[in-house]
C-alpha positions in Angstrom: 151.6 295.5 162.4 155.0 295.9 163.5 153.9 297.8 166.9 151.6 294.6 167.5 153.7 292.6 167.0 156.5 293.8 169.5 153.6 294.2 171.6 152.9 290.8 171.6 156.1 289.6 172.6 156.4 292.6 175.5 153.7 290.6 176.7 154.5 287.0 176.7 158.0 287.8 178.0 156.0 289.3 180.9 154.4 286.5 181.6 156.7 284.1 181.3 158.5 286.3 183.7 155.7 286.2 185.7 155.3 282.9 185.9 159.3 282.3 186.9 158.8 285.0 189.8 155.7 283.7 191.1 157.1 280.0 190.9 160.3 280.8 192.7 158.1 283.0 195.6 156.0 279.8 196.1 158.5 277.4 195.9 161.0 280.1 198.7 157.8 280.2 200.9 157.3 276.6 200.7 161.1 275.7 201.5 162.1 273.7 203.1 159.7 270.9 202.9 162.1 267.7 203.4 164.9 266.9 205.3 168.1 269.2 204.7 172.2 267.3 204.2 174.8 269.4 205.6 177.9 267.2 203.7 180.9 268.1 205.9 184.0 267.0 203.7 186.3 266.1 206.3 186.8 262.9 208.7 184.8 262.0 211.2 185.7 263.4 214.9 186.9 266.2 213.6 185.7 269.8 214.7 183.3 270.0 211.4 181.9 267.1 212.6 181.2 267.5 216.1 180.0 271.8 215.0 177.5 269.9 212.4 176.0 267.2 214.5 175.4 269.8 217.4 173.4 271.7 215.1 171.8 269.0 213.6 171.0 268.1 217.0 168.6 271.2 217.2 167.8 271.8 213.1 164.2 270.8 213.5 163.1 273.6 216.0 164.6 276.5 214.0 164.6 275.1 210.5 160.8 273.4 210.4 162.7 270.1 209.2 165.8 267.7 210.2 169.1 268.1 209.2 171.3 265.0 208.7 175.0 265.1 208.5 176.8 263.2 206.0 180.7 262.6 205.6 182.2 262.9 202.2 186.0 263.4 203.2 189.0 262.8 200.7 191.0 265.3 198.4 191.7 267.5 201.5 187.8 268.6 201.7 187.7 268.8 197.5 185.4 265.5 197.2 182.6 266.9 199.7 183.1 270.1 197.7 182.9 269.0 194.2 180.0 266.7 195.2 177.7 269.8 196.3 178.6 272.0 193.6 176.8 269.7 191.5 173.8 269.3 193.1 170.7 271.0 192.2 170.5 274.7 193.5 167.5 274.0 195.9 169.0 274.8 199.1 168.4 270.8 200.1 172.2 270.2 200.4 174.5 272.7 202.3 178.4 272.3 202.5 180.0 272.8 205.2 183.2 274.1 204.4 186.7 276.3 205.5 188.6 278.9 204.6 191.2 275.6 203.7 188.9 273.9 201.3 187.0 276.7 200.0 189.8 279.7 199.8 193.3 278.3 200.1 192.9 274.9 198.3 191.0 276.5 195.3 193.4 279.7 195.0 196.4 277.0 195.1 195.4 274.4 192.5 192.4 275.0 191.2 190.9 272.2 192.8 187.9 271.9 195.2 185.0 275.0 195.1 186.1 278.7 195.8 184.0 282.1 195.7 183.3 281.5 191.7 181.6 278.4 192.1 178.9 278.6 195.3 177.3 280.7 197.1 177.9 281.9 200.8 174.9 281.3 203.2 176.8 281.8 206.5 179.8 281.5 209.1 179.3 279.6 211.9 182.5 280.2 214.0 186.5 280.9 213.3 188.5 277.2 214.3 191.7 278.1 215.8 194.6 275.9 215.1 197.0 276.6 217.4 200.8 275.2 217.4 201.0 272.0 219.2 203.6 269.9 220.4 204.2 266.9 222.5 204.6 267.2 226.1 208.1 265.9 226.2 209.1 268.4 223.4 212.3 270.0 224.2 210.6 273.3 223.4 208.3 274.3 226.1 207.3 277.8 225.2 207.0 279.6 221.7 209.8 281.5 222.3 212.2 278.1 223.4 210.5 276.8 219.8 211.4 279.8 217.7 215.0 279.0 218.9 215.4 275.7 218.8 213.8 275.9 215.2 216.3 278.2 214.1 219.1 276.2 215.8 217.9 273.3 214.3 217.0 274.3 210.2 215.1 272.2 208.3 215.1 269.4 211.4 211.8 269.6 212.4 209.2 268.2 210.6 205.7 269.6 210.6 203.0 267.9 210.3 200.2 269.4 207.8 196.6 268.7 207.4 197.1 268.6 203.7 198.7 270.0 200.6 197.1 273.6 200.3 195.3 273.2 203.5 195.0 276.2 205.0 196.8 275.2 207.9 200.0 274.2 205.3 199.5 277.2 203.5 199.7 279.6 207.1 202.9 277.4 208.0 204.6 278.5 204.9 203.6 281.8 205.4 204.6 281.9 209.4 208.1 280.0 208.2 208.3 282.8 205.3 207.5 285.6 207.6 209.8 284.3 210.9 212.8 282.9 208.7 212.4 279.1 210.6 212.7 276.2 208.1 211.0 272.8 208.8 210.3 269.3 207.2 206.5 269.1 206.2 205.1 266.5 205.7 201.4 266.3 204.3 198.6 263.9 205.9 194.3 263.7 204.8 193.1 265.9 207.5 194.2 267.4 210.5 193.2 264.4 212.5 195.8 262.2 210.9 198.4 265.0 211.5 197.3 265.2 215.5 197.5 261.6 215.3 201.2 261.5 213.7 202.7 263.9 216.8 200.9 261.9 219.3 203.3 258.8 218.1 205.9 260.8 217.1 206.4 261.1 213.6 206.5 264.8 213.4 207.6 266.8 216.0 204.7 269.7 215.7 201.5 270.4 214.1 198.9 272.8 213.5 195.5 271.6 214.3 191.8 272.9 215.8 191.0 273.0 219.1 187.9 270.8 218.9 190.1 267.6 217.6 192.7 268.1 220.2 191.3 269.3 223.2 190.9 265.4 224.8 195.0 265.2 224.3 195.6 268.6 225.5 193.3 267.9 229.5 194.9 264.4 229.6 198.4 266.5 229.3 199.7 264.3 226.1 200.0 268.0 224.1 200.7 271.6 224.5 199.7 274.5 223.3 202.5 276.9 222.5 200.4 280.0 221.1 197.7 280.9 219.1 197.6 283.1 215.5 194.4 285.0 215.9 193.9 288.5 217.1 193.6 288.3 221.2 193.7 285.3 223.3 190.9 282.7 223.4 188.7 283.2 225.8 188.7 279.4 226.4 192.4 279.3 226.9 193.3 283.1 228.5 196.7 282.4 229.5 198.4 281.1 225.9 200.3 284.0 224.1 199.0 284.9 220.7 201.5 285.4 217.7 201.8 288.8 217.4 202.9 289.1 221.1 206.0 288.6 219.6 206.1 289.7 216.7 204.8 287.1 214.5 201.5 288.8 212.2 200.0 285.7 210.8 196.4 284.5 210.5 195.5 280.9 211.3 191.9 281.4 212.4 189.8 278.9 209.7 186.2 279.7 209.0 184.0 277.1 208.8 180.7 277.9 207.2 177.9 277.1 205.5 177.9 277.1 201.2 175.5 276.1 198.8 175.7 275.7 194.8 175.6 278.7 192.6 172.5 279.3 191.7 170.1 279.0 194.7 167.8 281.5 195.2 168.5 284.5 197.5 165.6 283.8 199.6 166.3 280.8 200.4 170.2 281.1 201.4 168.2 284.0 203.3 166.1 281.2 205.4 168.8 279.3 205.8 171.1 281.6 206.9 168.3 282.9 209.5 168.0 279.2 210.9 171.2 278.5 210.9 171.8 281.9 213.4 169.4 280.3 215.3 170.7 277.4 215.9 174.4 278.9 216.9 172.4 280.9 219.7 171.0 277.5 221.1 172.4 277.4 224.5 172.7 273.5 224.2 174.9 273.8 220.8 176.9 276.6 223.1 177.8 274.4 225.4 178.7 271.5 223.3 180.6 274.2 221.4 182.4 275.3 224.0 182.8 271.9 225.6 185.2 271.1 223.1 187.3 274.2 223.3 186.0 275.9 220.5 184.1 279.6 220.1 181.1 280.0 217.8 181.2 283.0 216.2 178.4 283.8 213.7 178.5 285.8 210.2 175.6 286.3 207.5 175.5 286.3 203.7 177.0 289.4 202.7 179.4 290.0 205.3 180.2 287.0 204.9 180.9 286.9 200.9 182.7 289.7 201.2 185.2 288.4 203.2 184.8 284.6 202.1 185.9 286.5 198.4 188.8 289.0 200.0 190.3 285.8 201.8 190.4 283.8 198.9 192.3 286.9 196.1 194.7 287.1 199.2 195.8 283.6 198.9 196.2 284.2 195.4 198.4 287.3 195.9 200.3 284.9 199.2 201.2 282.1 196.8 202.7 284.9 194.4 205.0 285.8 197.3 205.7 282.6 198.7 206.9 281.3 194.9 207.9 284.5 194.0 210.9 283.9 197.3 211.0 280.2 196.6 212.5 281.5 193.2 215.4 283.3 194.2 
């Protein structure tokens, strides 16, 4: 009685599981069937929202339906964060976030969504955030910076896209790792902190390529140099960090992340259409148009990374407190 019994239940968990598999096949090979928001939780102008509205601009061909963009900025990127989190699991609404909003800001404070809370569907390219300065900075080089900067201690003020940005959070680490001190001073976004050196108010500023590129052909800014691993193809003759010495990483992913929970097939399909798109030769251009580099990743590479990024801010904030302390 017992054996039937047991039985019984063998064969209605079965079924029930069954029934879930079967569902979640139909429902993958059925997906998408409606329009697809990509929130992008910064301002408008910005590189997230020129990158999303050029793919947007080709979504239908590659993903069988349209994509609309929609702006949810505030909190540094949390508000756009916290708002897809908590959306249903379906793949229908896809944040597009950073390595500031998604790695740095969560490993800071706690706030916004890190690895823990969403899944990774893909990378769509690496900002850089170079230093910039005005054109009539007394400092026209990086090495005629470092030394005014260390002439000058604590003179300078820096302006930063936000507290526990990512771009805040790789000045501390570059001021750590170089010995310069500077003033920063926080602003929503790094548009707002471009916009404060254009009239003055700070005297340099980390920001992307995308945002700036207008002010830096009409000569208003200069790059200095770049923190990534070679030179830009786009600008070939600005010196990278570690030509002199300086090892730090200011190269922000931006990339695709859904809620916790959505099926693997369908992060799959996105992440395929999404690939697609970035090969476009019209998103290329527009891409490359405004200075930027697309540089594409898929899911696991991409977790794996997305994951390793965000324990290393953990472990940098140690250090950083740890010197802040003595």
């Amino acid at each position: 009685m017992k054996q039937l019994k047991f039985h019984g239940w063998t064969v209605v968990v079965f079924l029930l599981a069954s029934v879930i598999y079967f569902s979640e096949v139909g429902y993958t090979q059925q997906f998408p069937n409606r329009p697809v928001t990509v929130v992008v939780p910064k301002e408008a102008g910005g590189a997230h929202d020129v990158t999303a509205r050029a793919l947007a601009s080709v979504a239908q061909k590659y993903l069988g339906q349209p994509m609309y963009v929609e702006l949810k900025p505030g909190g540094g990127g949390a508000i756009g964060a916290d708002f897809v989190a908590k959306q249903a699991p379906d793949g229908y609404t896809v944040l597009f976030g950073d390595s500031g909003v998604n790695s740095a800001k969560p490993a800071e404070s706690g706030r916004s969504k890190g690895p823990n809370d969403m899944e990774a569907v893909c990378v769509i390219n690496f900002g850089m955030s170079p230093i910039l300065v005005r054109a009539d900075a007394p400092f026209k080089t990086f090495k005629e910076f470092m030394d005014y900067a260390k002439a000058h201690p604590n003179e300078l003020k820096y302006g930063s896209a936000g507290t526990a940005s990512w771009n805040e959070m790789a000045w501390k680490l570059f001021e750590f790792k170089t010995g310069i001190r500077t003033r920063i001073v926080p602003y929503e976004g790094g548009g707002p902190a471009l916009i404060a050196l254009l009239g003055g108010h700070v005297d340099v500023t980390c920001t992307g390529v995308t945002a700036s590129i207008s002010q830096i052909k009409a000569g208003k800014i200069r790059i200095i140099v770049f923190f990534k691993d070679k030179r830009p193809k786009s600008f070939p003759d600005i010196p990278i960090g570690k030509e002199f010495g300086v090892d730090v990483n200011n190269t922000m992913w931006k990339g695709m992340l859904v809620p916790k929970g959505t099926p693997r097939p369908v992060i799959e399909k996105l992440a395929m259409a999404f690939k697609k798109m970035t090969e476009d030769k019209a998103v290329i251009q527009t891409i490359e148009r405004s200075g930027d580099e697309l540089d594409y990743l898929g899911p696991d590479e991409f977790s794996k990374m997305w994951r390793k990024e965000y324990e290393d801010q953990k472990e940098i904030l140690k250090m950083l407190k740890s010197k802040k302390a003595k």
